[in-house]
Every structure is written in structure tokens, then in C-alpha cells.
N, C-alpha and C positions, 0 to 999 in steps of 0.2 A: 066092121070098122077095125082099122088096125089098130095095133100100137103106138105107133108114130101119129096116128091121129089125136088119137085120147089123150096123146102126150103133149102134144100142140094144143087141144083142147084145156087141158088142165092147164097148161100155161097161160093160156087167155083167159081161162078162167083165173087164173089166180093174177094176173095185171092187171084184168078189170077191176078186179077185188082190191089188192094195192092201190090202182089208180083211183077207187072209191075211197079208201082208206086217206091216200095220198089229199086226197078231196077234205075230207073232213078234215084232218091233221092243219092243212091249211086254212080251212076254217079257224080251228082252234085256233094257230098262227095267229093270225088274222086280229083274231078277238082278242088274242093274249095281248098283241104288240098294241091294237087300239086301247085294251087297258090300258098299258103300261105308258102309252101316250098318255093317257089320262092319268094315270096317277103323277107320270111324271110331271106334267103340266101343275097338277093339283102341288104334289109335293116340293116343284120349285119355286109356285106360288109361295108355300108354307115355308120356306126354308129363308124365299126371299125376306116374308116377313121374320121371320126366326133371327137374319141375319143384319136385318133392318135394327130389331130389336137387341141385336147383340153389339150392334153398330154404335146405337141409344145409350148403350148399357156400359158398352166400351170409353165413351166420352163422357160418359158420367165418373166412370170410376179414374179416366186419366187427369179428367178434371180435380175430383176428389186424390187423386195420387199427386200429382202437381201444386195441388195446396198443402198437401199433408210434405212432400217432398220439403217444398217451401217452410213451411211449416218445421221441417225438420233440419234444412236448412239454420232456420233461425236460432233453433234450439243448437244448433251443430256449433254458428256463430256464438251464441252467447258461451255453449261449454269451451270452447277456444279463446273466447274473451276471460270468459270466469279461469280457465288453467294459468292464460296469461294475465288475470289480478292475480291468482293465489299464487304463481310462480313469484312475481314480482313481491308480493308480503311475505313468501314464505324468503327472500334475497332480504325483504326489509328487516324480517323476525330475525335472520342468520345476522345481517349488521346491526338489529339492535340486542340483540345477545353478546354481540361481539362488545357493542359501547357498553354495555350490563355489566358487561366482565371486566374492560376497561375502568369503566366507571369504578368496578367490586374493586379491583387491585389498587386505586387511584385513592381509594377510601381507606384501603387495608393499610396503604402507605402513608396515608395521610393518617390513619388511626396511629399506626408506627410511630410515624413522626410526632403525634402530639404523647403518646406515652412517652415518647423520648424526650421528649418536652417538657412535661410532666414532672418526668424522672429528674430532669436538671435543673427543674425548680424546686423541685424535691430536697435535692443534693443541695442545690444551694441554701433553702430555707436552712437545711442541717449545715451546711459550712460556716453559712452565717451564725447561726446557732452553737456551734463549736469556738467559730470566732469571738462572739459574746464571752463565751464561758476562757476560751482563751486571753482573750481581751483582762477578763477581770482576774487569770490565771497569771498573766502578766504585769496585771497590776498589785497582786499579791507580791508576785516576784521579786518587784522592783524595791517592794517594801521591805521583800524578805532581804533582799540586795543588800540595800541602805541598813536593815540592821544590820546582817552578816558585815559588811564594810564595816560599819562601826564597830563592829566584836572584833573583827581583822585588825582595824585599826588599836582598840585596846588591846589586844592579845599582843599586838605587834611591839604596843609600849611595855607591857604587861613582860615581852620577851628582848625586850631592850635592856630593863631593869633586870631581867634573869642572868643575862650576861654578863660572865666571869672577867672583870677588867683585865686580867693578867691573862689569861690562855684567849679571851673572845670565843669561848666554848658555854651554850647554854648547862647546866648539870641535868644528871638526868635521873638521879635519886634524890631523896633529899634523907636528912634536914641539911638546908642550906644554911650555911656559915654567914650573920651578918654583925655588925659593928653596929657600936652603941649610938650611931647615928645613918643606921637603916641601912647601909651600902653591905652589898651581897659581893660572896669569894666565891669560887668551887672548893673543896673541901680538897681538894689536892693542891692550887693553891695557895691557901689559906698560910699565914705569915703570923706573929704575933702584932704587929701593925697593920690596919685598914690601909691597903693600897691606894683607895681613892680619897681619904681623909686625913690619914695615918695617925688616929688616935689610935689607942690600944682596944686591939680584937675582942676578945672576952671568949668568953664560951656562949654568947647569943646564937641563938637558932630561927631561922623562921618558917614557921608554918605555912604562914600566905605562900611564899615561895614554894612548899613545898606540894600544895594543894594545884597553883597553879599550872609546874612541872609537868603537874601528872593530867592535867588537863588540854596540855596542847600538842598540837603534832611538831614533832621534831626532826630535826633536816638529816638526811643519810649522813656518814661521818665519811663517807669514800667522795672523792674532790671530784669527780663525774658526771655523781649521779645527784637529778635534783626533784627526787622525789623526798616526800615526807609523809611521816606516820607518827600513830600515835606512840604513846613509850608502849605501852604492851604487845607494839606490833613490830615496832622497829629494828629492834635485835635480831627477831626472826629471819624479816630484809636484809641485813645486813650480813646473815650466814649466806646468803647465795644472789646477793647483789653483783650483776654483773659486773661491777665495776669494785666491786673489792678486790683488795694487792693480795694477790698470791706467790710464791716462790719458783722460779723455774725447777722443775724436780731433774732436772741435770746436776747431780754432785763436781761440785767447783762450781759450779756458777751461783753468782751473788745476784742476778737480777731479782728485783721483784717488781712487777708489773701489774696492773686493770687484768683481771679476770678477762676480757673482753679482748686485751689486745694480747694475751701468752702466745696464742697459735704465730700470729705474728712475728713476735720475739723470738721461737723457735724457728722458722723457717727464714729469717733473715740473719740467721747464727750459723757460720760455718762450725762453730764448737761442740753445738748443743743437738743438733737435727741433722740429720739426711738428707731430708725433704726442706725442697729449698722454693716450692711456690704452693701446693697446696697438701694436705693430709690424702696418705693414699687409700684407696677404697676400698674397705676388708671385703673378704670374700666369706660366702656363707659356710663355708666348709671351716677343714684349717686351715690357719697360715702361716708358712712353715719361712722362716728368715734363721741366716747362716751366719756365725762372728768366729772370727780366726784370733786367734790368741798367736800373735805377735809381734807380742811386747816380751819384758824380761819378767816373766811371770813372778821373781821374787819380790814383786815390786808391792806395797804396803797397798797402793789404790792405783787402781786402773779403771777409768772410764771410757766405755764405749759409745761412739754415735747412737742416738736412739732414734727410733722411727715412729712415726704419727698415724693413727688410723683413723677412719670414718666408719661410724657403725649406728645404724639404727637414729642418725642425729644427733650422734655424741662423739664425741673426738677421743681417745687411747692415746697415751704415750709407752710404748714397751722397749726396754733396752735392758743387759749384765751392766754391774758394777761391781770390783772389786774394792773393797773395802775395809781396812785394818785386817787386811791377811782371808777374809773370808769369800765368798762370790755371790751375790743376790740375783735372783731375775727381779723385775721390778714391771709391773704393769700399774699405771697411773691413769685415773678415767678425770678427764676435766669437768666435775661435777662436783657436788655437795654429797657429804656421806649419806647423805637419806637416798638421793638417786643412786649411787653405787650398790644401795642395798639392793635396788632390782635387779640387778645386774649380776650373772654369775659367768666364772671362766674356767677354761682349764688348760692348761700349760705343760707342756712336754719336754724335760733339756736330755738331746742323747750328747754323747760321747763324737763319736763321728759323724761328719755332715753328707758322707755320701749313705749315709744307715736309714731305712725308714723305721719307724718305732716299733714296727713288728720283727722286726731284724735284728735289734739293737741291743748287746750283751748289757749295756750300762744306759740308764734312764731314769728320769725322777720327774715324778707328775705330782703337779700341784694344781689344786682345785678353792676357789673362794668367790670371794666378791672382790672387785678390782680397788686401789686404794684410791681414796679423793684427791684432788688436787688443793683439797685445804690441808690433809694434811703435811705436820711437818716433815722435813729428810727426815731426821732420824727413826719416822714413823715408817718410811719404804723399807727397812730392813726388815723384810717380812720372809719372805721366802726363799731360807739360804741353800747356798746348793755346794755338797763336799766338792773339795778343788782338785783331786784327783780328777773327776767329772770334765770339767774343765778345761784342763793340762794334758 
């Protein structure tokens, strides 16, 4: 046998072999796939029911979800309803906080209001209360009144009978001069006959007069002024009563005038002033004013215009006069010697007017308290100045 035989042989043999093989395999097949019919069958039974039961299970639980759903629905309604109470109370709580607070302020002003109420019943109980006291403070008053009128009225007879029939001047020391039938003189003047009786005077005095004098206020003696003081005050007054006669301190002139009207009288005097509408307004430094000496210098008195100042609310009068051959400067303060006392100056005369006083070969500085306008001229001759100076 060849090769090619054995080889075809083997080949047969091994297809038969395969085709046995092929045999069984399909067997297996066979068996496998009729299992797997069967299990399929068994397991789509099983699945059916599985799916039956999941089917059961399913409408059990959409049921149970659907109520619960529902269920939660209602709970969803009610928290929506319950958001929209408490929205709406917590809108009421906001508005009635709001009227809370209204109301608070409505109270606080109404509390206000009755303290202020209060307070002006208050005030009045005490006005009323002052009123009472006022009332009866007035009715004292009136008592006091009605006496006082009747002391007025006696004082007033009391100073009827003081007055001096000859002058109509009350006296104002005493003892008073009276006649051997009660009737009163002043002591200046006094006569050897009673002028309202005209029996003969004596040497009578009265007491009563003289106790009374000294107890009553007595009239200013300047024709102006109508006040009145007691005698221990009245003199005093009457040193710087504005309305006392003063002397214009211009040498030659005779006026005498009211304290009150002199500024006047000089500035309506072409004789006497410079200034012819008001006092001019010193300056705080110095103030330095210019006079020419041409006249005939031999001459016994020469007066110059004098000028008016305003200082601190006091008025100055300063001007030269030559007088019986000598030359004054003269600074006059329109006041009472007690106010001059506050008062200090100082005073410069050069020689030449174009000179300042640091330049000046010839000079004479006078230093004091300014002179009152009570006193008299002859009192301004204070601060003389050689006439060389002058000339």
C-alpha cells in the first residue's frame, strides 16, 4: 500500500471520526438547545409570574405613592395655606406694630400734652397764688398809699408853714427864726418885724421847724431840675446836678448857663468856640492844634478861640489866654472836680508851629488833672507859660 493510500485512508478515517464526533456534538446540540427550550419555557413561565407579581407590586406601590402623593399634596396645600396665614399675620403683626407705635407716640404726646397741662395748672395754681399774695400785697399797698398820701399831705402843710414868706425858699438848717405868734423867716431874711404879722421878732427859735427841715426831702435849688433829696444828700446833688449854672470858661464872656446846655452856648458863639455844630473827636494819640499870635502882643489880654473835644464821654474845652501881661494854656473838662480827679493830661507848648517837640529848641510840658468846669476863672490861671515862648 502506498502512501497516498494510508493518506486517503487516514483521511477517512479521521471524517468518519469527525463525522462521529460531528454526531455526538449534535447530539449534545440537540439536548442543550431542548434544555434551554425547557428552561426557557420554565423561566418565562417564572419571570411571567415574577413580572405578574411585580406588576401586583407596582400598583400597589403607585397606589400607595398616589395617596401618599395626594397626601402630600395636602400637606403641600396646607404649608402654602399656613405660609399664606403667617405671611398675612406676620403683614397684620408689621401693621399692628406699626398702630403699637402710633398708638406709643399718640400716648407719649398725649403724656406730653397733659404734663404740659399739668405744668399750666401748676403755673396757674402758683400765679393764682402770687395773685392772692399780690392781691393782699396791694392791698397793703394801697394802705401803705393812703398813709404815705396823708404824710405827703402833712409834710406838704408841714412845708407850706416852713416857707420863708419873703424869699418862698424852704431853710435848710435850722433854728428857724419865728415871731411871738408862731410865723417862720429864714434867717437871712429875718427883719426886726414879723413880715406876716409884723409884731416884733424876738429872738424866738423853733425846734419843731427845725426837726422837721431835717426830715423832709428838699427840692433841687437849679430851676430845671425837679428832683428832690433829703438835706444830707442834696448838696451833694447839687455839686454835679446837671442843670446847675456854670460860667463859660471863655475869659470876657459873662454867660452863665445849665450845666447841660454850656456845649450848646459854645457852639452857637462865634466869640467863644471854633466848633460851631458839634465837639470834635480827640484822637488817641496827640492832638497837636496851631495859634498864631496876631495881635499886638503888648496888649494886657488877649483871648483866643477855644476848641471842644470828645473823650472817653466827656467833653474838654482847651484854648491860650493872655492875661494881665502873662499867657496861660488852659484845659477845662466839663465835669465835677471829683471826675477830673480821674482824669490826667499832658500838654506840650513849642515855640514854632512847623517844630515837632523832638526838634523843638523851646518847650514847656505841663502834666495834671484837667480843671473842672465848676471851677471859678480865676481858678484857670494854672498853667502859665513865659511870653517869650509865645512871641
Amino acid at each position: 500500500m502506498d502512501i497516498k493510500s494510508e493518506a486517503e485512508e487516514e483521511v477517512k478515517a479521521l471524517k468518519r471520526e469527525l463525522d462521529g464526533q460531528k454526531k455526538v456534538f449534535d447530539s449534545y446540540n440537540a439536548k442543550i438547545n431542548e434544555q434551554i427550550e425547557l428552561n426557557n419555557a420554565q423561566d418565562l413561565k417564572s419571570l411571567k409570574f415574577k413580572l405578574e407579581e411585580a406588576e401586583e407590586e407596582a400598583r400597589a406601590l403607585k397606589q400607595e405613592f398616589d395617596e401618599q402623593k395626594k397626601a402630600l399634596d395636602s400637606y403641600e396645600a396646607k404649608i402654602n395655606e399656613q405660609d399664606e396665614q403667617q405671611q398675612e399675620l406676620k403683614l397684620k403683626l408689621e401693621d399692628a406694630k406699626e398702630g403699637a407705635k402710633a398708638l406709643k407716640q399718640e400716648l407719649d404726646d398725649q403724656k406730653k400734652l397733659l404734663d404740659s397741662f399739668k405744668a399750666k395748672i401748676n403755673e396757674q395754681d402758683q400765679q393764682q397764688q402770687e395773685l392772692k399774695i399780690l392781691k393782699l400785697k396791694f392791698e397793703e399797698l394801697d394802705t401803705t398809699k393812703c398813709k404815705m398820701n396823708e404824710q405827703k399831705h402833712l409834710i406838704h402843710q408841714l412845708t407850706n408853714k416852713l416857707e420863708c414868706p419873703v424869699c418862698l425858699d424852704i431853710p435848710r438848717s435850722g433854728p428857724v427864726p419865728v415871731c411871738p405868734n408862731g410865723h417862720l423867716v429864714c434867717k437871712k431874711c429875718k427883719k426886726d418885724s414879723c413880715p406876716t404879722c409884723r409884731c416884733v421878732m424876738g429872738s424866738g427859735k423853733s425846734l419843731l421847724a427845725t426837726t422837721v427841715l431835717e426830715s423832709i426831702e428838699h427840692d433841687c435849688k437849679f430851676e430845671d431840675c425837679d428832683k428832690q433829696f433829703a438835706l444830707k444828700d442834696i448838696e451833694e446833688h447839687e455839686k454835679n446836678c446837671p442843670f446847675r449854672i456854670v460860667s463859660c470858661p471863655k475869659f470876657g464872656c459873662t454867660e452863665r448857663v445849665p450845666f447841660a446846655k454850656l456845649v450848646k452856648h459854645l457852639i452857637n458863639s462865634s466869640v467863644c468856640c471854633a466848633e460851631d455844630t458839634a465837639p470834635l473827636v480827640a484822637l488817641q494819640g496827640w492832638n497837636r492844634r496851631d495859634y498864631k499870635v496876631d495881635v499886638d502882643v503888648s496888649q494886657e489880654r488877649i483871648c483866643w478861640l477855644m476848641h471842644i473835644y470828645a473823650y472817653g464821654g466827656e467833653t474838654f474845652a482847651v484854648f491860650p489866654v493872655k492875661l494881665e501881661g502873662q499867657y496861660y494854656a488852659v484845659i477845662v473838662m466839663f465835669a465835677s472836680e471829683a471826675k477830673c480827679s480821674e482824669y490826667k493830661f499832658e500838654m506840650i507848648i513849642i515855640h514854632d508851629r512847623k517844630s515837632e517837640v523832638s526838634d523843638s529848641l523851646s518847650a514847656v510840658k505841663f502834666q495834671g488833672n484837667p480843671l473842672s468846669i465848676d471851677e471859678k476863672k480865676e481858678g484857670l490861671r494854672l498853667y502859665g507859660i513865659y511870653g517869650k515862648l509865645m512871641t
